[in-house]
Structures are given as structure tokens and as C-alpha cells.
N, C-alpha and C positions, 0 to 999 in steps of 0.2 A: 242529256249531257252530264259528263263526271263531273263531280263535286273536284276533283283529285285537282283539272284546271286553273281552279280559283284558290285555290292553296295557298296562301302568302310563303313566299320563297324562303324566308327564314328557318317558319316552321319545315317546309322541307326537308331544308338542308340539315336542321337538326335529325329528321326520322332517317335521311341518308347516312348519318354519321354516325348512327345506332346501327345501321343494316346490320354489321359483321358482330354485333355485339348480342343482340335480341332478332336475328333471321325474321325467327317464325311471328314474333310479335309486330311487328313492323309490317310482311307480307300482309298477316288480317288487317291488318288498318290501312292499307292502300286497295287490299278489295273490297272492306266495306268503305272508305268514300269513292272507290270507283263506281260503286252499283249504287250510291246515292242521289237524289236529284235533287232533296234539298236538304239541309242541314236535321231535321228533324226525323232523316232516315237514317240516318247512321246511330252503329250502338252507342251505350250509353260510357263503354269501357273506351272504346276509339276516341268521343268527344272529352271523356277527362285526360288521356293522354294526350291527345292535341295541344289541350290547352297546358298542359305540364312542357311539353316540352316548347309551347311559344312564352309562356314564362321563362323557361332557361334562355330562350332566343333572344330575348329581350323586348317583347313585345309590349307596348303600355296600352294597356289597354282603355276605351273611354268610357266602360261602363264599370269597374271592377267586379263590384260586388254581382255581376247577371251572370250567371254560366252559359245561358242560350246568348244574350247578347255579346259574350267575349267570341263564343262561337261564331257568328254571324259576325264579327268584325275578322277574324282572321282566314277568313272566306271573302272575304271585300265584300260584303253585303251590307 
């Protein structure tokens, strides 16, 4: 099952609002969480921009300081 499902909407909406801005960067980051199963499959350049752009989102995160656990929160995990 895609990682891509469990995506918190926010972040989404931000990678969607980029499409027309960064195409090609955007397209790698929704095929590498589509062929991911779990959080710790995906690179390591997709997982800092996720979390960059669920910062811009506005996401608060409950662990800050964890980069795997902000991951695994904006995954609803």
C-alpha cells in the first residue's frame, strides 16, 4: 500500500501548489512515497522536503526536535 494515501492533506496541498513551480521535483517525491511501504523507504531528500513544506503548512508538530518522528506524525502514524 502507498505511503502517498496517508499523507496529511495539508502537506499535500502545499506539494500541489508547487506542482507548476518545481514539476520535476514534486513528480520524484510522489513516486518515491508511492513505492514506499513504510516511512523509512523513502529518500532521504523527499523526507526533508515533506517536512519543509508541513512546516510552511502549518503543521505543529509533537515531537519537534525527531526528524523520523515528525515524519511518522505527518503520515498519521
Amino acid at each position: 500500500m502507498s505511503m502517498l494515501t496517508k499523507l496529511d492533506s495539508r502537506v499535500r496541498k502545499a506539494m500541489e501548489d508547487d506542482k507548476k513551480k518545481y514539476p520535476t521535483m514534486v513528480q520524484f517525491m510522489i513516486e518515491d512515497i508511492q513505492n514506499a511501504h513504510l516511512v523509512s523507504d523513502m529518500r532521504v531528500s523527499t523526507a526533508t522536503n515533506l517536512l519543509s513544506y508541513a512546516e510552511s503548512a502549518g503543521v505543529v508538530f509533537n515531537n519537534p526536535n525527531s526528524f523520523v518522528l515528525k515524519l511518522y506524525q505527518i503520515f498519521d502514524q
